[in-house]
Backbone bond lengths (Angstrom), bond angles and torsions (degrees), N, CA, C in turn:
res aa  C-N    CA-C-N  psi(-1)  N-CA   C-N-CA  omega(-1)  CA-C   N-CA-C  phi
1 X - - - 1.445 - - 1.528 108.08 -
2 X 1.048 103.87 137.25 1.633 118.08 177.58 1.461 122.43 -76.94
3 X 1.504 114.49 122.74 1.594 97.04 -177.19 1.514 114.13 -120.42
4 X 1.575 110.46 147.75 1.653 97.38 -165.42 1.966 97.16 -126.55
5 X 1.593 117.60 152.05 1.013 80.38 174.88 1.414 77.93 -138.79
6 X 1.852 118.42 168.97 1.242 130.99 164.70 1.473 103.33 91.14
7 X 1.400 124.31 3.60 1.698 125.32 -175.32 1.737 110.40 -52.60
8 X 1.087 121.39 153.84 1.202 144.95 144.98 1.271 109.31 -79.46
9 X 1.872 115.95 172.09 1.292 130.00 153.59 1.293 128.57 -22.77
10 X 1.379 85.84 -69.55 1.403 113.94 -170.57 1.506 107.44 -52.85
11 X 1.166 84.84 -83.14 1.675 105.92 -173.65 1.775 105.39 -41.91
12 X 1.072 114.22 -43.36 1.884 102.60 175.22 1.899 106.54 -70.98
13 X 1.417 114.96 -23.36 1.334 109.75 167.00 1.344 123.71 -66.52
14 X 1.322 104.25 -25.16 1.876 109.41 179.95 1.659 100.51 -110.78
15 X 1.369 132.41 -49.59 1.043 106.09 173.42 1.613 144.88 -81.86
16 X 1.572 81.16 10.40 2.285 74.60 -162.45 1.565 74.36 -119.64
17 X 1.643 130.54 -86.24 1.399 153.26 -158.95 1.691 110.81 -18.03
18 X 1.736 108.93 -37.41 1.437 117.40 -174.46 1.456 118.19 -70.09
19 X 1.720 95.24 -26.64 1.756 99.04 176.28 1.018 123.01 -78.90
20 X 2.102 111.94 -21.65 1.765 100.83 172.91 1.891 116.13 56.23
21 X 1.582 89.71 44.40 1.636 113.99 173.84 1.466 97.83 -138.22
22 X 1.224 107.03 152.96 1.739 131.34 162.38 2.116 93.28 -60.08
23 X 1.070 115.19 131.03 1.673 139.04 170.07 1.490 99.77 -145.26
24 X 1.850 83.44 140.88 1.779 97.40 174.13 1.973 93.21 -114.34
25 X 1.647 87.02 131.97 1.078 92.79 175.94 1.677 107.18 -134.92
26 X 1.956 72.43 112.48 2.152 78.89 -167.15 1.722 96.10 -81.46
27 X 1.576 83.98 152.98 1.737 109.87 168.57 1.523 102.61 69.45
28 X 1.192 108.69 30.54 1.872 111.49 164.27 1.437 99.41 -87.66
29 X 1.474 153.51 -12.01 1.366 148.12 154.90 1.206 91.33 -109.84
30 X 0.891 176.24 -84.31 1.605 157.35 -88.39 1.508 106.24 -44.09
31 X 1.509 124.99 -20.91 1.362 128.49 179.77 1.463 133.59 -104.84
32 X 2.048 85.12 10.59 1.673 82.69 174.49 1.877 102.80 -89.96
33 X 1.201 83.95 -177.46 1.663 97.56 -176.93 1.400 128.52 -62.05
34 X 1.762 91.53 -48.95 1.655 102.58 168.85 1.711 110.42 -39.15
35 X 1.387 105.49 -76.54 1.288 127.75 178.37 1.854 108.27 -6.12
36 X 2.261 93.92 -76.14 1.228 76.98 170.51 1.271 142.98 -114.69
37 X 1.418 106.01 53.13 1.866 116.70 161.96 1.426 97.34 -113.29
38 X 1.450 128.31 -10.41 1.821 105.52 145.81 1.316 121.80 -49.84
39 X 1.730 111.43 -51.15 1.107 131.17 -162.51 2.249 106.35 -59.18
40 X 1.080 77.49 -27.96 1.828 95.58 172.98 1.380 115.08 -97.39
41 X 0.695 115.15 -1.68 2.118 127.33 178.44 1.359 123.35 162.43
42 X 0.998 116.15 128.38 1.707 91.16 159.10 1.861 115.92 -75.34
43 X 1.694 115.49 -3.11 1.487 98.82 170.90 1.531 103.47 -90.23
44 X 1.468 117.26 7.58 1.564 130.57 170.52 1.704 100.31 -63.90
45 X 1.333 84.68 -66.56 1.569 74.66 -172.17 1.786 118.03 -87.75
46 X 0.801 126.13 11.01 1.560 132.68 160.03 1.533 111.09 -78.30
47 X 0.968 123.02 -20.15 1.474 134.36 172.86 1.615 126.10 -84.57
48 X 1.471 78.97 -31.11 1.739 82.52 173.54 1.898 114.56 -95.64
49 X 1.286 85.06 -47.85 1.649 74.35 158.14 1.743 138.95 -48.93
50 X 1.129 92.73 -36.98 1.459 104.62 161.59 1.814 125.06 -68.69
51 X 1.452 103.29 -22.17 1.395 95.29 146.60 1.354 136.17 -83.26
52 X 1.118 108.22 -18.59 1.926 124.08 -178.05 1.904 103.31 -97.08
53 X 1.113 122.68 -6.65 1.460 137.42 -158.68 2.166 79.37 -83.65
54 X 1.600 107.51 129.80 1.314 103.06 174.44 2.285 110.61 -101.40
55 X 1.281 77.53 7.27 1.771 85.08 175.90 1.475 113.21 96.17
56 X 1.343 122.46 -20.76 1.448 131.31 163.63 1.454 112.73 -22.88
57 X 1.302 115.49 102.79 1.485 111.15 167.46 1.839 106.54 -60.12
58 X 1.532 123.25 156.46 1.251 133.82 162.82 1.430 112.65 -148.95
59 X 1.485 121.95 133.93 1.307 123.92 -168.25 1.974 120.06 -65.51
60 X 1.135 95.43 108.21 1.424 100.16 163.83 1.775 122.73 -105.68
61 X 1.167 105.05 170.61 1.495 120.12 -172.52 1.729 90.69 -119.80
62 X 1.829 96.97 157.40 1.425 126.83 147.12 0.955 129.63 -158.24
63 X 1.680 113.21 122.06 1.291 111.11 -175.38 1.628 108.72 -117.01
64 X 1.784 107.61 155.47 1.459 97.38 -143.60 1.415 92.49 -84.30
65 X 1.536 121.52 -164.67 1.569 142.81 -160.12 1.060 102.53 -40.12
66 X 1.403 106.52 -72.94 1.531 149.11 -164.40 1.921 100.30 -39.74
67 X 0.934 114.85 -50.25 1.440 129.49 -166.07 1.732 120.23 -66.55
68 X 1.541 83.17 -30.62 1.348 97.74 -176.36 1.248 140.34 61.84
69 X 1.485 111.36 16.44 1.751 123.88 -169.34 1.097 133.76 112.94
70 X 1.595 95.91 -29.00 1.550 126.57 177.30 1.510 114.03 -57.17
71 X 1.351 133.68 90.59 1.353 135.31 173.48 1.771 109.51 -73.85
72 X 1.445 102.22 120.39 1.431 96.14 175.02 1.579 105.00 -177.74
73 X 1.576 141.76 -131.22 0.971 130.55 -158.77 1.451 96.94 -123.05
74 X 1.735 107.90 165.78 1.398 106.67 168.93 1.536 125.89 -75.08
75 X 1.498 112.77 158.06 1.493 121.06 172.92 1.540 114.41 -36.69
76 X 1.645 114.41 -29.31 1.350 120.92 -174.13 1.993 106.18 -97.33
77 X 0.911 91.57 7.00 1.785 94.29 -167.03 1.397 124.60 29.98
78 X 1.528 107.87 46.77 1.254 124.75 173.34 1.327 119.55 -117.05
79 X 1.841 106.66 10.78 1.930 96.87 -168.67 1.796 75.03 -177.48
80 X 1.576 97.62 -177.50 1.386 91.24 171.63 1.593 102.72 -128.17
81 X 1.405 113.11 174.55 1.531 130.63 179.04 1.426 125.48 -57.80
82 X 1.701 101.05 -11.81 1.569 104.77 176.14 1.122 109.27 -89.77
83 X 1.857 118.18 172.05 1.392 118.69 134.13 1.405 110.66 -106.62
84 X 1.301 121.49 151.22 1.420 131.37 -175.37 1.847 103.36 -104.57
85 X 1.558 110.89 143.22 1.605 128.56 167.59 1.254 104.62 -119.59
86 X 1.384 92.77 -175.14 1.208 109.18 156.24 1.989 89.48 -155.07
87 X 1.175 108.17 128.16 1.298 116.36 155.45 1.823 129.75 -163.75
88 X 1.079 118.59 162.35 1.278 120.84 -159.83 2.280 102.97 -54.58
89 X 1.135 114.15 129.71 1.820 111.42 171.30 0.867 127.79 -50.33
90 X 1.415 123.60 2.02 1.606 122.08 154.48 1.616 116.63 -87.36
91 X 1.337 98.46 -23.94 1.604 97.08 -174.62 1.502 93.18 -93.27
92 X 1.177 153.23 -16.18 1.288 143.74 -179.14 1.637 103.46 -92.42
93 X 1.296 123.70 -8.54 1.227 142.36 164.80 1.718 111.17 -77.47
94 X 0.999 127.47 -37.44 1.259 136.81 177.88 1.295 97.69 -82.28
95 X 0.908 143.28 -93.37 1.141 136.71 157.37 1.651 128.08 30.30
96 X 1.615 83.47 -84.47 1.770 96.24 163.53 1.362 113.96 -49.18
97 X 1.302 122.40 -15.60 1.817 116.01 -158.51 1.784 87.82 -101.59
98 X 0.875 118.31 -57.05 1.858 141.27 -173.07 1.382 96.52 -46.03
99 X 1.404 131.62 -50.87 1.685 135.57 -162.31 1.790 92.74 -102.44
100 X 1.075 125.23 0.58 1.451 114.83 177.35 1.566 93.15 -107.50
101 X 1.090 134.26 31.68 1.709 139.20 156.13 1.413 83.36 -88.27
102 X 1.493 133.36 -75.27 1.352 144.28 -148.24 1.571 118.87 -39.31
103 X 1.325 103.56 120.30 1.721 97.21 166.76 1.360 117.68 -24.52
104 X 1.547 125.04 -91.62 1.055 144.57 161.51 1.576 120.10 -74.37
105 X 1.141 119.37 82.05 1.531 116.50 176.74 1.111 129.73 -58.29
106 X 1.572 134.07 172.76 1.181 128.46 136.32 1.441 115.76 -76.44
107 X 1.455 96.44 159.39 1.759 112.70 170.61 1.517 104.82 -89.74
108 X 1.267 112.38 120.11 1.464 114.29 158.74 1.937 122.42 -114.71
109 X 0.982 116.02 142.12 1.330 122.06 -166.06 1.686 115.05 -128.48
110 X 1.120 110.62 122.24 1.737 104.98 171.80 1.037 99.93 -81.01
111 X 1.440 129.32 141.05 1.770 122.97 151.80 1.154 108.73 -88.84
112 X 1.443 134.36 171.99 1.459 166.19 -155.07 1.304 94.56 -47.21
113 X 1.681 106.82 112.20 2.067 110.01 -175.54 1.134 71.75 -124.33
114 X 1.582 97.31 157.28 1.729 106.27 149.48 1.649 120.03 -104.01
115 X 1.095 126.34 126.03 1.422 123.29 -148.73 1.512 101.97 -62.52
116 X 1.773 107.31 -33.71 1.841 111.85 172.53 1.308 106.80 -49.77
117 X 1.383 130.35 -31.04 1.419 116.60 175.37 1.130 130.79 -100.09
118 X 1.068 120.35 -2.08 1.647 130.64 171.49 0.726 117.81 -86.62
119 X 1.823 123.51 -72.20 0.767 117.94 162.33 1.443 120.48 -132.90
120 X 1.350 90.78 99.94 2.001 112.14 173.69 1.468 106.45 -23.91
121 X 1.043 112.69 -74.62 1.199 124.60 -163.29 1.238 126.65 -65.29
122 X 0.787 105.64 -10.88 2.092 129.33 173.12 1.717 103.14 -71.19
123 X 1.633 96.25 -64.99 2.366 104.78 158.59 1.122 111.81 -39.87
124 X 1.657 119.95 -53.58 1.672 107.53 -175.27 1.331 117.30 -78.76
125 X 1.358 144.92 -33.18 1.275 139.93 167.52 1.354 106.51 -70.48
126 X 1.101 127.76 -52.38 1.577 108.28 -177.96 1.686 130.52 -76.02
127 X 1.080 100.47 -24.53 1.944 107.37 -165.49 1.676 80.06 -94.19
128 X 1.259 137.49 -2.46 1.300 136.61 154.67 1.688 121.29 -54.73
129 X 1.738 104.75 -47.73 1.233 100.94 -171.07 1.417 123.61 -124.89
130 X 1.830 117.08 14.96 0.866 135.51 168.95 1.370 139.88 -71.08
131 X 1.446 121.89 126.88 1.450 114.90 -164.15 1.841 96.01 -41.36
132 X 1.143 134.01 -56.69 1.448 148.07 -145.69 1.637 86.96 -75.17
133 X 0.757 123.76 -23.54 1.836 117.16 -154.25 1.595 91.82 -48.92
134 X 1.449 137.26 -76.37 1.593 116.43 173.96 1.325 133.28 -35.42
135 X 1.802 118.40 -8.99 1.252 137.18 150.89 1.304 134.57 -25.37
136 X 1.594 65.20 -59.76 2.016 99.09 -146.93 1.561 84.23 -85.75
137 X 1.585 119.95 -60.89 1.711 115.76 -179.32 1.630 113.45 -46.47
138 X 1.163 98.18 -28.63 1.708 80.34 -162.63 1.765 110.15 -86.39
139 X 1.235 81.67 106.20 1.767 109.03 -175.18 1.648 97.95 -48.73
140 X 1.438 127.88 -20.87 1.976 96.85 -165.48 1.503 90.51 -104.57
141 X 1.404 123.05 12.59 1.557 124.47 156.41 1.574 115.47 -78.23
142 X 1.116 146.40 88.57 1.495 156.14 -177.98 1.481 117.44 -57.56
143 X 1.710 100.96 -41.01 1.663 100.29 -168.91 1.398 109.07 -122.28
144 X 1.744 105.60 40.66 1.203 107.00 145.67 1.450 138.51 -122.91
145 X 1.085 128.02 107.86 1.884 123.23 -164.34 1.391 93.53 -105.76
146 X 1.682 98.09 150.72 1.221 111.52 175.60 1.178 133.92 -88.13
147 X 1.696 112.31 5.69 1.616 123.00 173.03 1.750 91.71 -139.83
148 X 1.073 94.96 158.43 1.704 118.38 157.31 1.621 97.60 -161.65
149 X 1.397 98.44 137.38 1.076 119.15 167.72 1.579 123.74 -73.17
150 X 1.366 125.82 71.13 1.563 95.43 163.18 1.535 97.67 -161.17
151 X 1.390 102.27 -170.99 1.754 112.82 -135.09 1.641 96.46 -74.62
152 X 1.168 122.34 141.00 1.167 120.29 155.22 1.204 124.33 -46.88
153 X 1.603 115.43 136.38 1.993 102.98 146.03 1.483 122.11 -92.87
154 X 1.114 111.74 143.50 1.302 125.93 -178.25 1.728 123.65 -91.66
């Protein structure tokens, strides 16, 4: 995989988009907000999401210590190893922060949100001030979204 860093518009339109491959292109958000009230906590940024969070429940999983992440069926193969929610991505966000004190945690997992519905307001402040934001709008671009969820590296 190809990695680019410091791109513009442009330049990810002519250099990455034509190959129609997965590219990591570090520090294309580094300037949204989330970013840096992670960079100040992760209960930094669990807090703010919870202000931009529109209350939308979305289905998450937990499976306990023991399991280790592993989503699948029970020891008795009569049920499976998770428990299933539904609650709004700030509270399944808290969550994650609350059980990551724990020796042995549980695994908790959001499945497939759309960030426009969770949290609205997270799309309008950020795809506002993001190098990508003409990216993210321009609808005949397919494989570009303006959020993904996952963990920073540090």
């Amino acid at each position: 995989m190809i990695e680019h860093s410091g791109l513009g518009i442009e330049d990810i339109r002519r250099d990455v988009l034509p190959d129609k491959r997965p590219a990591i292109l570090r520090g294309l958000v580094r300037d949204w907000r989330a970013v840096r009230e992670f960079s100040e906590s992760p209960a930094s940024l669990v807090r703010y999401l919870k202000q931009l969070d529109s209350g939308a429940p979305v289905d998450a999983l937990m499976t306990p210590p023991e399991a280790e992440g592993q989503i699948s069926y029970n020891a008795a193969m009569n049920g499976f190893n998770f428990h299933r929610n539904r609650l709004p991505l700030s509270e399944i966000a808290a969550q994650v922060l609350r059980y990551a004190q724990f020796p042995k945690p549980p695994a908790v997992a959001a499945q497939s949100a759309l960030i426009r519905d969770c949290l609205p307001a997270f799309s309008a402040v950020t795809i506002a001030i993001t190098p990508g934001a003409a990216l993210a709008r321009d609808r005949s671009i397919d494989t570009i979204r303006p959020f993904a969820m996952a963990e920073p590296t540090m």
